[in-house]
Each structure stands twice: as structure tokens, then as C-alpha cells.
C-alpha positions in Angstrom: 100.9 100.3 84.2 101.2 99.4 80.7 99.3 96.3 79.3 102.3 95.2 77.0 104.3 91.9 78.4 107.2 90.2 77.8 107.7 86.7 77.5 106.6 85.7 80.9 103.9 83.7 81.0 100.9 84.8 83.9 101.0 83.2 87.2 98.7 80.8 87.7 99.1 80.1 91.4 100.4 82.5 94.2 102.0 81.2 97.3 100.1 83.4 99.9 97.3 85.2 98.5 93.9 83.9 96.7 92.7 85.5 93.3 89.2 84.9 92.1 88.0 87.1 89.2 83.7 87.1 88.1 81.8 89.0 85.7 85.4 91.4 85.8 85.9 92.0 89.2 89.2 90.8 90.9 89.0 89.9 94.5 92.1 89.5 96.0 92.2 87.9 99.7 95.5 88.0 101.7 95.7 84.1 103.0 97.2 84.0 106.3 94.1 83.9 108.6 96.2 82.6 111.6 98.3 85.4 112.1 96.0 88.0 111.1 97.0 87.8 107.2 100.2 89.3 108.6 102.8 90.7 105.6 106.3 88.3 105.1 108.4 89.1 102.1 106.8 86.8 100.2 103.5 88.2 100.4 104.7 91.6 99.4 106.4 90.3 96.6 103.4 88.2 95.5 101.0 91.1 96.3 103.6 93.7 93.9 103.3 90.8 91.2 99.7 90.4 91.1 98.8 93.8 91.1 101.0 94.0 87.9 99.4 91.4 86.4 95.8 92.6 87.1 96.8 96.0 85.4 97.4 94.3 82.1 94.2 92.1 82.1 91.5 93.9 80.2 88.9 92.1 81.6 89.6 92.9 85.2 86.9 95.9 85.7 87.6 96.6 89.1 89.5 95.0 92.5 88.8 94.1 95.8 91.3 93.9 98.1 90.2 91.7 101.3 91.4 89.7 104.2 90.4 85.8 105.3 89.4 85.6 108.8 89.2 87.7 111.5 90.5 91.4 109.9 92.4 92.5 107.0 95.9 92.7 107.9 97.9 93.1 111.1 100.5 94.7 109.0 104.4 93.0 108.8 105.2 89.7 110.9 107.2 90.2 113.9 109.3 87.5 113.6 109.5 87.0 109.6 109.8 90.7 108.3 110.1 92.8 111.9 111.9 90.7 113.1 114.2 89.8 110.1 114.7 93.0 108.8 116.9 93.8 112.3 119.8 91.4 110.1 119.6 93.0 106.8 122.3 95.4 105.4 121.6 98.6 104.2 121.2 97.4 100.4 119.1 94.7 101.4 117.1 97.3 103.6 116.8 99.5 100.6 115.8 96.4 98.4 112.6 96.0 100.8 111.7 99.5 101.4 111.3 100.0 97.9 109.4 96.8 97.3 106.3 98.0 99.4 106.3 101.5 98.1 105.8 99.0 95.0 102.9 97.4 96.4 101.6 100.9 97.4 102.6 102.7 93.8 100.9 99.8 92.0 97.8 99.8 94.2 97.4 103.7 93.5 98.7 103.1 89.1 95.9 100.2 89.0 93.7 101.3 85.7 90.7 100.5 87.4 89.1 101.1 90.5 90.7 99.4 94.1 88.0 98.6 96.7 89.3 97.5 99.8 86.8 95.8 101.9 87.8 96.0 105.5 86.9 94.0 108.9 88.4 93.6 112.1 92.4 94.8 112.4 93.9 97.3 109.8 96.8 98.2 111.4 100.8 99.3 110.1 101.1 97.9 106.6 97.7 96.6 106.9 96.4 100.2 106.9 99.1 101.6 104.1 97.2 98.9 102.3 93.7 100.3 102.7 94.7 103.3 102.7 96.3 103.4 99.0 93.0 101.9 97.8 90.4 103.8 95.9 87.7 103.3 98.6 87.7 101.6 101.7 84.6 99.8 103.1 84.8 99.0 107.0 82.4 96.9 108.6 81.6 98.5 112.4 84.5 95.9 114.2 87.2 97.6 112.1 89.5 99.6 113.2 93.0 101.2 112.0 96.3 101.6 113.5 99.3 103.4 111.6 101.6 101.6 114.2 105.0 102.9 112.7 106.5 105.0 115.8 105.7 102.1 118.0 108.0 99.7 117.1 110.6 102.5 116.3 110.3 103.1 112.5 109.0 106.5 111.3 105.9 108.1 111.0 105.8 107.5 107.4 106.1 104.1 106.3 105.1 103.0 102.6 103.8 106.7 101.6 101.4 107.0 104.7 102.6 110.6 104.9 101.9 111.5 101.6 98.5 109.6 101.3 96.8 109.8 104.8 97.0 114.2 104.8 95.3 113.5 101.2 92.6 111.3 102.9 91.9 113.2 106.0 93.4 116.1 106.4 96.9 117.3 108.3 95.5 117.3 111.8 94.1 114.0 112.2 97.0 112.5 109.7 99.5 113.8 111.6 98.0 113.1 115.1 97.4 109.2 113.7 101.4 109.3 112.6 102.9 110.4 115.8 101.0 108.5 117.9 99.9 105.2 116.5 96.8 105.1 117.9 94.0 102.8 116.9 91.0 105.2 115.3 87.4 102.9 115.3 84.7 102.6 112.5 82.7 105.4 113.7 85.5 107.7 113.5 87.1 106.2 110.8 84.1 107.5 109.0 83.6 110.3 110.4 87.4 111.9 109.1 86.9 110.3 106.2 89.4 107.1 106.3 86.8 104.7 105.5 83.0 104.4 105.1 80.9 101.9 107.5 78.7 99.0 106.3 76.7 97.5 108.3 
């Protein structure tokens, strides 16, 4: 992303994420602890806007991406973005596919390195998000769920089928795809999605 802006001034407050920046690292903590710092529109948008910001900020050295409470994302709310997204039209559809292959794109284009420090649930968006960071830390209650066929959507969702065969390989990517089923920290490390501390 290029550091050049326009006229629009930075944000100084976001609606449903937390910034704190020290000695040049960015920590970014999604803010919706009572529902799993599950994903609305709002928080994609905020999340694709932030990310843009960061990018220009030459002081920013590196990024870590966390959740508040007890894991790091349950992926998209049922009722505000699951749920919603049954009464969009097509263009409106399109609008928000390509908004969180924004968040995803951005996460990846970041000019410095993306740490996402991971606990408790990681599951559907929540683990598109890990995944398109640089490193992922996991403490030993994490545990990942690319949830996609199970609520009817493809395999795929936000790039996970171009970044997951990257990550680990095109037996367990594709066996995590199709079936949606929740891989632990032990083997989570073990195929190389994420590294346990602790």
C-alpha cells in the first residue's frame, strides 16, 4: 500500500476495534468480547480501514492482530452478517464479498510484518483472519475451524483456498475446506497453521 494520502484526515476513533501503538508496534484487538469478537459489516469495514491506515504510518514496525476475551474471532455474526446477507441482492452481495477479500488483501500488502496472537476460537472468518497473517501464535486452548461448507457457502471464503494449500499443504487444506472441522493447538502446530505458546 502506498504511504501517499489524500485529504482525509486519520481516524482517530473506530467503532468496533481498539488500536494501541508502543515503541512501533500496532496491536489491533477486535472488541466484541460478548459474542466472541464476532465479524458485522462494520467491523470489516473498520478492520479494511485501519489496515490502510497502518500501511502508511512509518512508525508502525510491526502489527498484532488479537481478540478481547475468550478467543479471537468466531468469524461473521449469525444474525448481523449470516443472517443479513440472506436479503442482499446480488450487487450488494458482490459489494461484501469483495470488502473481506479487502481485509484479507490488506492484511497480506501490510509493509511490515502481521502477528496474529491467537486464543480460544478461530473459526470461519476468524481463521481467514489468522490465516492471512504473517505468523500466528496460538496459546494451547486455540483451535481453528474453516466453517464455510457448514453453513452452505463454499470451501473458499475470503482466499482460504489460495492461502491455507500455501500454509499447510493440499492434503490437510483441502481436508480442513470440505469438512470444516475444528483442528486443535497441537495439531495446528504440528501442520504448520500456527505455533503454540505456552
Amino acid at each position: 500500500m502506498s504511504p501517499f494520502t489524500g485529504s482525509t484526515p486519520r481516524t482517530a476513533r473506530w467503532q468496533h476495534l481498539r488500536l494501541s501503538i508502543d515503541r512501533g508496534v500496532a496491536t489491533v484487538t477486535l472488541a466484541r468480547p460478548a459474542k466472541l469478537n464476532a465479524l458485522t459489516f462494520g467491523a470489516y469495514a473498520d478492520l479494511r480501514d485501519l489496515l490502510a491506515e497502518l500501511s502508511r504510518e512509518r512508525s508502525v514496525r510491526a502489527l498484532v492482530l488479537d481478540g478481547e476475551g475468550r478467543g479471537f474471532c468466531s468469524g461473521g455474526d449469525v444474525d448481523e452478517i449470516i443472517g443479513a446477507t440472506l436479503s442482499l441482492d446480488t450487487a450488494q452481495l458482490l459489494d461484501f464479498n469483495r470488502m473481506t477479500g479487502q481485509v484479507v488483501r490488506a492484511l497480506r500488502e501490510c509493509p511490515f510484518p502481521v502477528v496474529a496472537a491467537l486464543h480460544g476460537v478461530a473459526a470461519g472468518a476468524g481463521a481467514v483472519l489468522a490465516l492471512a497473517a504473517d505468523f500466528r501464535i496460538a496459546d494451547p486452548t486455540t483451535r481453528f475451524a474453516f466453517l464455510f461448507t457448514r453453513v452452505g457457502l463454499s470451501g473458499g471464503d475470503m482466499g482460504a483456498a489460495y492461502l491455507l494449500p500455501r500454509v499447510v499443504g493440499l492434503g490437510h487444506a483441502t481436508r480442513l475446506l470440505m469438512l470444516g472441522e475444528p483442528v486443535h493447538a497441537p495439531e495446528a502446530e504440528r501442520i504448520g497453521l500456527g505455533g503454540v505458546d505456552g
